[in-house]
VOBA-863157 format. One record per residue: residue in one letter; x, y, z of N, C-alpha, C, O, CB in turn. Coordinates in steps of 0.05 Angstrom, whole numbers, plus 32768, in hexadecimal, padded with zeros to 4 digits. Glycine has a CB too. Example, Ala and Ser with C-alpha at 12.3 -4.5 7.8 and 13.67 -1.06 7.14 Angstrom:
# residues 2
ATOM,A,8108,7F8E,809C,80F6,7FA6,809C,8108,7FBE,809C,811D,7FBE,80A9,80E2,7FA7,80B5;
ATOM,S,8101,7FD3,808E,8111,7FEB,808F,8102,8001,809D,810C,8017,80A1,811A,7FF4,8072;
# end
This chain:
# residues 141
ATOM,X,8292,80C1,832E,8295,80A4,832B,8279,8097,832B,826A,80A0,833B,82A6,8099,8342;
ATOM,X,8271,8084,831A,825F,8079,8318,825D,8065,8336,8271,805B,8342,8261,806D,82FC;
ATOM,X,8240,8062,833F,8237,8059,8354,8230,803B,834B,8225,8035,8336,8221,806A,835D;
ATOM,X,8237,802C,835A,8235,8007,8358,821B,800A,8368,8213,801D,8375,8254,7FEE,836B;
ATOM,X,820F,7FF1,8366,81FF,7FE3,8363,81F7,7FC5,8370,81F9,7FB5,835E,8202,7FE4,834F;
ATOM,X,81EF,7FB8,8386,81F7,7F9F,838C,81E0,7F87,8379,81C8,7F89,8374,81F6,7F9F,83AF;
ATOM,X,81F0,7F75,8373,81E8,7F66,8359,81C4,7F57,8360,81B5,7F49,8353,8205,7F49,8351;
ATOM,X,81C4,7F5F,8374,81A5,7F56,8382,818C,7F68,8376,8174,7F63,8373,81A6,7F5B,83A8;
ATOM,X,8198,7F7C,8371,8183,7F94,8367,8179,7F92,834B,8167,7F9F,8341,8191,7FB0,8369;
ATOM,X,8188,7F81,8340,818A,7F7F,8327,816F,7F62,831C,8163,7F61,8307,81AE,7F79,8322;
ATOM,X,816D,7F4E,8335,815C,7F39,8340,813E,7F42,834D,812A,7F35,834F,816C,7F2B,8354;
ATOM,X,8143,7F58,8354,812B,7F61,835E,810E,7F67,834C,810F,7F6A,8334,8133,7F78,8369;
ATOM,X,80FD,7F68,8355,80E0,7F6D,833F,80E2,7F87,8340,80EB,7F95,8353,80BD,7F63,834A;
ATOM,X,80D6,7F92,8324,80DA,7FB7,831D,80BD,7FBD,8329,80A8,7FB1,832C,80DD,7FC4,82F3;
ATOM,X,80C5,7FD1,832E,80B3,7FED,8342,809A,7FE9,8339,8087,7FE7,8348,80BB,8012,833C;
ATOM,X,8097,7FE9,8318,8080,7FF7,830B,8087,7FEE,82F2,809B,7FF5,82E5,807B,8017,830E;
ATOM,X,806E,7FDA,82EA,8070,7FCB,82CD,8061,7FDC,82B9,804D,7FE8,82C2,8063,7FAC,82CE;
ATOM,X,8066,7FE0,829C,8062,7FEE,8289,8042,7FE3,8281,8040,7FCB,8280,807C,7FEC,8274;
ATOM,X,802F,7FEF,827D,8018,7FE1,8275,801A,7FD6,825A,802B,7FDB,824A,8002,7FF1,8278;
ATOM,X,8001,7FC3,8258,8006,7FB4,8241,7FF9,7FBE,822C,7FFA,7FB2,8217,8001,7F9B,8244;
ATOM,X,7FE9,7FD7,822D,7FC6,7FDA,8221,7FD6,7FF5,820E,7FDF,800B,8216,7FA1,7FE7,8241;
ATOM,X,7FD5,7FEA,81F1,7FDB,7FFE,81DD,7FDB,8014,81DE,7FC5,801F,81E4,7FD1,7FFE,81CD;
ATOM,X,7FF4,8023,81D9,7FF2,803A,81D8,7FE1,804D,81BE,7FE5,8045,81A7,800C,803E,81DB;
ATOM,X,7FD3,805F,81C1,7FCD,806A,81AD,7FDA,8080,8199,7FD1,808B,8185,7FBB,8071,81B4;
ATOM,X,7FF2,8082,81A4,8007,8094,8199,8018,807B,8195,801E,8068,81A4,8014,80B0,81AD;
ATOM,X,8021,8084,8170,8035,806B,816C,8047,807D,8160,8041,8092,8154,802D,804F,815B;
ATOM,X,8067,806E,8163,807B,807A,815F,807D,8079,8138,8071,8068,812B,8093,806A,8173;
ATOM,X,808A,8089,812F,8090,808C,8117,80A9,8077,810A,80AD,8075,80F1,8096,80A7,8118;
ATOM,X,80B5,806A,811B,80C3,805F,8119,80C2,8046,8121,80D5,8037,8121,80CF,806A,811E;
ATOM,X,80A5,8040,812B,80A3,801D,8127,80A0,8018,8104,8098,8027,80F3,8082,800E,813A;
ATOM,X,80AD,7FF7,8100,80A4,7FEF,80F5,8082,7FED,80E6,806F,7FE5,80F3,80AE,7FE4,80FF;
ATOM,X,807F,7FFA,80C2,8059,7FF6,80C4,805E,7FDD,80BF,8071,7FD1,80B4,803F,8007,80AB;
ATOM,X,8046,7FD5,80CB,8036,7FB8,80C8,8021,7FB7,80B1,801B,7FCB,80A5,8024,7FB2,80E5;
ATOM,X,8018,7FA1,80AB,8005,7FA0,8098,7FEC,7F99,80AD,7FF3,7F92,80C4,800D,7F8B,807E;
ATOM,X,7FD3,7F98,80AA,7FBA,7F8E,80BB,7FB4,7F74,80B2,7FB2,7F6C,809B,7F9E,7FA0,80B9;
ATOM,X,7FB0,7F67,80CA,7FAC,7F4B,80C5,7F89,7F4A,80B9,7F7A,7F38,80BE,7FB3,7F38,80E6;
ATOM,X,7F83,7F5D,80AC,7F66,7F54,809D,7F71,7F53,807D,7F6A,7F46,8069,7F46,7F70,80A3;
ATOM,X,7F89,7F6D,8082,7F92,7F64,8066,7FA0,7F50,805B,7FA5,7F4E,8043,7F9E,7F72,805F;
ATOM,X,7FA8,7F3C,8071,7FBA,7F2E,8065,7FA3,7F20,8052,7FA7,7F2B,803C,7FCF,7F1B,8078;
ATOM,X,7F91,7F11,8051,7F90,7EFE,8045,7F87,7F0C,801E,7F84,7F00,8009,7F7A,7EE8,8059;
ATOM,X,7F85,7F23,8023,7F82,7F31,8000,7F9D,7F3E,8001,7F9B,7F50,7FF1,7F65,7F4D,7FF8;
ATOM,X,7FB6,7F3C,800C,7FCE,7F42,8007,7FD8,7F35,7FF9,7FE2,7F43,7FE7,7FDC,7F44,8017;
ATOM,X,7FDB,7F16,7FF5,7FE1,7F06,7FE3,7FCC,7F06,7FC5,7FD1,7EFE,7FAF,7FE2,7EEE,7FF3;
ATOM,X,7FBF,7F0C,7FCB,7FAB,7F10,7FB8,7FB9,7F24,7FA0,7FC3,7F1E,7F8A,7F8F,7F1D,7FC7;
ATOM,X,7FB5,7F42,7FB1,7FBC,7F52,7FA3,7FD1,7F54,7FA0,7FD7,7F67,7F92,7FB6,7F62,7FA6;
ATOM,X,7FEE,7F3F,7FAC,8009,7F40,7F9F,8015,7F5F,7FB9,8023,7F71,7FAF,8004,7F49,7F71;
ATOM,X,8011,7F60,7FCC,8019,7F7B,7FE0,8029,7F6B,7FEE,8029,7F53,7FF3,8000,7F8C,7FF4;
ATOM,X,8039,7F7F,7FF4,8053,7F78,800A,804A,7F6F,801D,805E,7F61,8022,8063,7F8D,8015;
ATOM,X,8038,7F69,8031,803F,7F65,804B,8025,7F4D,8043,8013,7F4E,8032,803E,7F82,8066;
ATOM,X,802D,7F39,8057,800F,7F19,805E,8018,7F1D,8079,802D,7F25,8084,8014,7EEB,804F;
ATOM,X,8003,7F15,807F,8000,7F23,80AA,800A,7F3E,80AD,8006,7F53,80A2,8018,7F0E,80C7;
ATOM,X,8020,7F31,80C5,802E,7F4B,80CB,8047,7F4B,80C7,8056,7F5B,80D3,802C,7F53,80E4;
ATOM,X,8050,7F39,80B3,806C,7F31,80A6,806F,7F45,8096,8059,7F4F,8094,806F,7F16,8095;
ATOM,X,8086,7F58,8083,808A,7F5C,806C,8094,7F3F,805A,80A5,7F2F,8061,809C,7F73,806D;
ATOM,X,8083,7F41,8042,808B,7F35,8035,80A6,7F2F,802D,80B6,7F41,8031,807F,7F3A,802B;
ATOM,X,80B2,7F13,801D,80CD,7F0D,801E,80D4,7F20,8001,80C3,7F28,7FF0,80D6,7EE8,801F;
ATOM,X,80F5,7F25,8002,80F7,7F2F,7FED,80FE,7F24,7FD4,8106,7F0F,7FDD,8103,7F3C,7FF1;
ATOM,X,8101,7F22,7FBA,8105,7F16,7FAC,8124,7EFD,7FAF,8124,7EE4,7FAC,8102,7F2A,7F9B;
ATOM,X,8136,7F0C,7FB4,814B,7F05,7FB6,8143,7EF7,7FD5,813F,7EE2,7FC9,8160,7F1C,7FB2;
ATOM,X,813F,7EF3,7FE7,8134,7EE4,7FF8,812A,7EC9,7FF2,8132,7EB2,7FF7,8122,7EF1,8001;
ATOM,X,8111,7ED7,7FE1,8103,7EBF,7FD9,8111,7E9E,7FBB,810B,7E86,7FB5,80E6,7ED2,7FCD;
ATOM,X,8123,7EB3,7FB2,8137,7EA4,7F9B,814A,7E9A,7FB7,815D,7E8F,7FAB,814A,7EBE,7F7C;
ATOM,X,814F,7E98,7FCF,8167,7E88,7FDA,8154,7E72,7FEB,8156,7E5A,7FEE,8181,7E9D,7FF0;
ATOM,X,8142,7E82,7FF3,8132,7E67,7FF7,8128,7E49,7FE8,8122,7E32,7FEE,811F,7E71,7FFC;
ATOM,X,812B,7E5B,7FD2,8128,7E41,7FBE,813F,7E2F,7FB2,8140,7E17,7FB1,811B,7E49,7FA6;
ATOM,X,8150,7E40,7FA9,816D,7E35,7FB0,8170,7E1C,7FC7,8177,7E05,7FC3,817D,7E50,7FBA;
ATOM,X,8168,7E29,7FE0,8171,7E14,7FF3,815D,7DFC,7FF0,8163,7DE4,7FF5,8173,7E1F,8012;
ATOM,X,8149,7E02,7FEA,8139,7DF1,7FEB,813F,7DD6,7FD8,8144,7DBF,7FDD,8120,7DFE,7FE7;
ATOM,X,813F,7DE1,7FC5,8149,7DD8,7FA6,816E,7DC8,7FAF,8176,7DB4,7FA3,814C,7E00,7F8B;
ATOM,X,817D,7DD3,7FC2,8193,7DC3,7FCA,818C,7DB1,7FDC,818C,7D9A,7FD4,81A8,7DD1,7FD5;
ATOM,X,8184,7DB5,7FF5,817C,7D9E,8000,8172,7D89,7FF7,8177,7D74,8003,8171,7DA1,800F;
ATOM,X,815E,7D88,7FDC,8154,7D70,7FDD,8163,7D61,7FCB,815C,7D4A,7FCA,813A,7D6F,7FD8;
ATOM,X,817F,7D6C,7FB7,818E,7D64,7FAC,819E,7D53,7FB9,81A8,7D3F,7FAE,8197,7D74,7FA3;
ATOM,X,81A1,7D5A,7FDB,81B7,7D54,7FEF,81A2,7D38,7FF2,81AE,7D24,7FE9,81BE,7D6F,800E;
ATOM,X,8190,7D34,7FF9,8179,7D1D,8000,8178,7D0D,7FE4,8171,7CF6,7FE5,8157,7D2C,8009;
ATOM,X,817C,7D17,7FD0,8176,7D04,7FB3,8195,7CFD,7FA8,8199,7CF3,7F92,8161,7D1A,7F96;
ATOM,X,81AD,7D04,7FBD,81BF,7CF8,7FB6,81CA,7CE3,7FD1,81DE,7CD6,7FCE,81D1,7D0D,7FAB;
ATOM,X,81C2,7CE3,7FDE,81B9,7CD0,7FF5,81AF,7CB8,7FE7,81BB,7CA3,7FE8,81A1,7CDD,8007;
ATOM,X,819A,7CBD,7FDA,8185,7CA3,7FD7,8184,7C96,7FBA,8179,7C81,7FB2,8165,7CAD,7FDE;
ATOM,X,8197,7CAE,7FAB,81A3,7CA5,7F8F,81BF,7C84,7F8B,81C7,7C7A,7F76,81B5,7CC7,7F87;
ATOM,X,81C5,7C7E,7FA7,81E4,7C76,7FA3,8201,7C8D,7F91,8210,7C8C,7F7E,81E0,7C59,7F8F;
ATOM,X,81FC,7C9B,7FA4,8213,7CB2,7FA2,820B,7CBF,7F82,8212,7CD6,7F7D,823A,7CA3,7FA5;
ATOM,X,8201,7CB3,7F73,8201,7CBC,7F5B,81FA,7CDF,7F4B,8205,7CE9,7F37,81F1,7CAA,7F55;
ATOM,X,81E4,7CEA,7F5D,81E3,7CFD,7F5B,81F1,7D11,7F74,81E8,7D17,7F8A,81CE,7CFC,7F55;
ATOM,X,8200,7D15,7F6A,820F,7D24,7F7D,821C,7D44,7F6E,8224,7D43,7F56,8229,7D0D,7F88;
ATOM,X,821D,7D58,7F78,8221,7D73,7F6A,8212,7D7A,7F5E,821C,7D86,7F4B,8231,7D77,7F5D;
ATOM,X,81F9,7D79,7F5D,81E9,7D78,7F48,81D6,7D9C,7F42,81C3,7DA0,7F51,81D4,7D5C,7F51;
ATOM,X,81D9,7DA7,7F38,81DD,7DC5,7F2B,81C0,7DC4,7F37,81B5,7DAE,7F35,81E4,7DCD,7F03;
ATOM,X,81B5,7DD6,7F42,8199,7DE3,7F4C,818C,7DE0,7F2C,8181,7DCA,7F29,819B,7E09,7F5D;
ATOM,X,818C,7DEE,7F19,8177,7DFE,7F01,817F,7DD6,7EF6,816A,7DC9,7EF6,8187,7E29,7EE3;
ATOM,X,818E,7DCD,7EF2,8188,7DB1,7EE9,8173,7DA1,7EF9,8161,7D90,7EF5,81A2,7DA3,7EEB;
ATOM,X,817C,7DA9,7F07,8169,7D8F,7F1E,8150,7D9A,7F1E,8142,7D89,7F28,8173,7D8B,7F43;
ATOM,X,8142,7DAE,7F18,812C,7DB5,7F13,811B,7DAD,7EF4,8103,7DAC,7EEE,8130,7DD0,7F18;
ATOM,X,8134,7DA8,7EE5,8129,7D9D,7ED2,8126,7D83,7ECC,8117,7D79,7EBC,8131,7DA5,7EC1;
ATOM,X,8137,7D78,7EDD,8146,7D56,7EDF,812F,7D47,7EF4,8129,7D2F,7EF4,816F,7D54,7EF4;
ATOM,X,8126,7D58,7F01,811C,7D53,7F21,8109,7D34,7F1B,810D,7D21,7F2B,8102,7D75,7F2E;
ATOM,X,80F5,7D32,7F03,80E0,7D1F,7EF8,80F0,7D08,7EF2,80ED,7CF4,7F00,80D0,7D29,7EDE;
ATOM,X,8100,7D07,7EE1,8118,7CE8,7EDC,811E,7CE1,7EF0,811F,7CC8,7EF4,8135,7CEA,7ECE;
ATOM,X,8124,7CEF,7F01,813B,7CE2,7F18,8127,7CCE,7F2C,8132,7CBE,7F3C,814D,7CFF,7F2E;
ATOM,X,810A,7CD0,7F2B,8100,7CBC,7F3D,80EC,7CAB,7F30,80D6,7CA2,7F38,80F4,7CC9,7F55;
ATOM,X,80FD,7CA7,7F12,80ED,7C8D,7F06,80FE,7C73,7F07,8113,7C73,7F14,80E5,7C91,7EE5;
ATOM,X,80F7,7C61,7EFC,80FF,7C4A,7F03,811B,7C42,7EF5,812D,7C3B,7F04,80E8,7C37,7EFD;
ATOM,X,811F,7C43,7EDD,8130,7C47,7ECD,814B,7C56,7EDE,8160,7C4A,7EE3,8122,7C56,7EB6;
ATOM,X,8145,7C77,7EE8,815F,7C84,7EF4,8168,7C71,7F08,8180,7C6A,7F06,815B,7CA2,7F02;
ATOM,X,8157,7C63,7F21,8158,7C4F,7F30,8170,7C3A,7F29,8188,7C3D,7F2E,813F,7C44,7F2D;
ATOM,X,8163,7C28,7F1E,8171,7C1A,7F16,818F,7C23,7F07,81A4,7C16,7F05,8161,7C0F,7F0A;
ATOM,X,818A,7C35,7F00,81AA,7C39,7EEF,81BD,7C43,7F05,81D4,7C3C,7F05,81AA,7C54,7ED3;
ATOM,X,81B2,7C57,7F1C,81C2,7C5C,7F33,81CA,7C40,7F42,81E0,7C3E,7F4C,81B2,7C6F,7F46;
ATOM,X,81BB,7C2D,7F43,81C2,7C16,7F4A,81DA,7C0B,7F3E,81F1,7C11,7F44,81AF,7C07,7F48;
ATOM,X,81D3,7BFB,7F2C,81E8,7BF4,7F1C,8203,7C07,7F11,8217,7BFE,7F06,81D9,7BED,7F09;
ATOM,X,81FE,7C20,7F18,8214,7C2E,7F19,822A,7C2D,7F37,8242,7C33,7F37,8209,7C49,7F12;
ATOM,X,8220,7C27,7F46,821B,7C28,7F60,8234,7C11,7F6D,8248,7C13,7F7B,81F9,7C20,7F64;
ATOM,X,821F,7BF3,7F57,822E,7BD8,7F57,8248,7BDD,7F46,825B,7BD4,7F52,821A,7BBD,7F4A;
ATOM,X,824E,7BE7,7F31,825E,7BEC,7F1A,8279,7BF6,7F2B,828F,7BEF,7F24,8250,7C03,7F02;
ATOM,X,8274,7C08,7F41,8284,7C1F,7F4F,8292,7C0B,7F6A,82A6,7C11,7F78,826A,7C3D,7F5A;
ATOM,X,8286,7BFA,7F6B,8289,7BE7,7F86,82A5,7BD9,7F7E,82BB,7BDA,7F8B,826E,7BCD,7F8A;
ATOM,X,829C,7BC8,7F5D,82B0,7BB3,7F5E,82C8,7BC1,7F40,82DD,7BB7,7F37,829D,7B8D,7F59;
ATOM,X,82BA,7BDC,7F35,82D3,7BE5,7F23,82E1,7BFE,7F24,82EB,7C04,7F3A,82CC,7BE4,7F0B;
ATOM,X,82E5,7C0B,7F14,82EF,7C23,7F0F,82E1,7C39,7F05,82F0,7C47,7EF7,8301,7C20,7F01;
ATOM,X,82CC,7C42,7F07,82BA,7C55,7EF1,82B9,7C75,7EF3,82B1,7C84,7F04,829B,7C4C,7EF3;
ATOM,X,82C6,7C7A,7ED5,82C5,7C97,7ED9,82AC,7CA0,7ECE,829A,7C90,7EC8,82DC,7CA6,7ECA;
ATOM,X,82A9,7CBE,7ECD,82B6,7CCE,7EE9,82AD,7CC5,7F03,829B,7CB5,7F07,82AE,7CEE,7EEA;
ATOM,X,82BD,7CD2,7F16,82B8,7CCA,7F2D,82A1,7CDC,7F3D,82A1,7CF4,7F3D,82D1,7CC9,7F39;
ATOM,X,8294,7CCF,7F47,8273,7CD4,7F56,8271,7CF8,7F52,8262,7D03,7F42,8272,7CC8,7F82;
ATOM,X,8282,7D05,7F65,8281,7D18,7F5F,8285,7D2B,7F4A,8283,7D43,7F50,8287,7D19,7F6A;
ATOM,X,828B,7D24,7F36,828C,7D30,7F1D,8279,7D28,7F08,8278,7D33,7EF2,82A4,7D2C,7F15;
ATOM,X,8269,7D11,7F10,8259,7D0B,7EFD,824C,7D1E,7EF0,824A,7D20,7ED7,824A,7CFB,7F04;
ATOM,X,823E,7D32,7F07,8228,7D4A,7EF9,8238,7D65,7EFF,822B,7D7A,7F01,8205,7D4B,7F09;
ATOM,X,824E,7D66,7F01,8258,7D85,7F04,8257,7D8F,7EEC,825C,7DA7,7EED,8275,7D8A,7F0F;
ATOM,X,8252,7D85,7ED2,8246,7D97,7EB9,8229,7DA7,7EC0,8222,7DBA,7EB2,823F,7D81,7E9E;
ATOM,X,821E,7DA0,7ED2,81FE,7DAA,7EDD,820A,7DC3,7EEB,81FB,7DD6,7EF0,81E8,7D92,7EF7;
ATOM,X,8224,7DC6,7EF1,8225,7DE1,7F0D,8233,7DEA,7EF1,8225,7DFE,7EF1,823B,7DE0,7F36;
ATOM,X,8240,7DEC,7EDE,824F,7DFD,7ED0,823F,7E0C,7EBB,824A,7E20,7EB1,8264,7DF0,7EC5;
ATOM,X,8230,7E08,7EB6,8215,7E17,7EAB,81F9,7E16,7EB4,81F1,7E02,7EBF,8210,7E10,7E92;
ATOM,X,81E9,7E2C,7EB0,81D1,7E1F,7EBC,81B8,7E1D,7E9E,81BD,7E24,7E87,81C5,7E37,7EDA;
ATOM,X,81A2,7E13,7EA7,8198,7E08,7E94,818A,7E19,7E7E,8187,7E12,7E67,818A,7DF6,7E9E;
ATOM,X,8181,7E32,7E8B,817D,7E48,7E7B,818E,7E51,7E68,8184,7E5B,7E54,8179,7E59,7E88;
ATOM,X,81AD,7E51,7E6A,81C2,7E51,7E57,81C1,7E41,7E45,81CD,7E4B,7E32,81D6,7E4E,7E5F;
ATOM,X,81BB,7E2E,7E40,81BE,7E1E,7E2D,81A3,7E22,7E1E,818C,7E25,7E27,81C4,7E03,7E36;
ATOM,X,81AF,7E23,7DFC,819F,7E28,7DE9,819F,7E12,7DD3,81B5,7E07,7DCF,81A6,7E41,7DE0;
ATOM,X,8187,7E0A,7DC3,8183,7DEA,7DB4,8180,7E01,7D9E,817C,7DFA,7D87,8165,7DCD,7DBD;
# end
């Protein structure tokens, strides 16, 4: 039968603390690191690791931008008057320059007022769901 324990022992300070001073035998199975002299010609030369990070992976680095690229859609339909709302990532990268001239302004406005006192289709949310049903690389002139 396994031997108990009273829960005080468990509170107590250990016998003998592990030193802190590098070992010179390293396991095969740590994680390699890159050297922090290399990081700063790692980016240079395009190498996996900056510090002691591995570098992100592609697919990493495409969702980061993604989100990035959504959030500020989520903030530019905020400050649009609902107008841009759903608005396709690869559009909004191309759209991104119109949308904070004076002209888009105003027309979200007055779209804005139009929506207050009538009926106007489509409705907010559908205005740009043609932007999520293709993306902009698909389309050919």
């Amino acid at each position: 039968m396994i031997s108990q324990s009273k829960i005080s022992t468990f509170f107590t300070p250990m016998a003998s603390k592990r030193s802190l001073k590098l070992s010179t035998n390293v396991d095969e199975t740590t994680p390699k690191k890159c050297k922090v002299e290399h990081a700063n010609t790692a980016q240079e030369n395009g190498d996996d690791c900056v510090g002691n990070m591995p570098a992100l992976s592609p697919e990493q680095k495409k969702r980061i931008e993604k989100n990035k690229i959504e959030a500020k859609v989520k903030l530019l339909s905020k400050t649009s008057d609902g107008l841009l709302v759903n608005l396709g990532s690869t559009w909004y990268k191309a759209l991104e320059p119109e949308f904070s001239k004076t002209y888009f302004t105003e027309l979200s406005k007055f779209v804005q007022k139009e929506r207050a006192g009538n009926t106007v289709y489509p409705p907010p949310n559908k205005v740009f769901t043609w932007t999520q049903m293709c993306e902009i690389d698909d389309v050919c002139i």
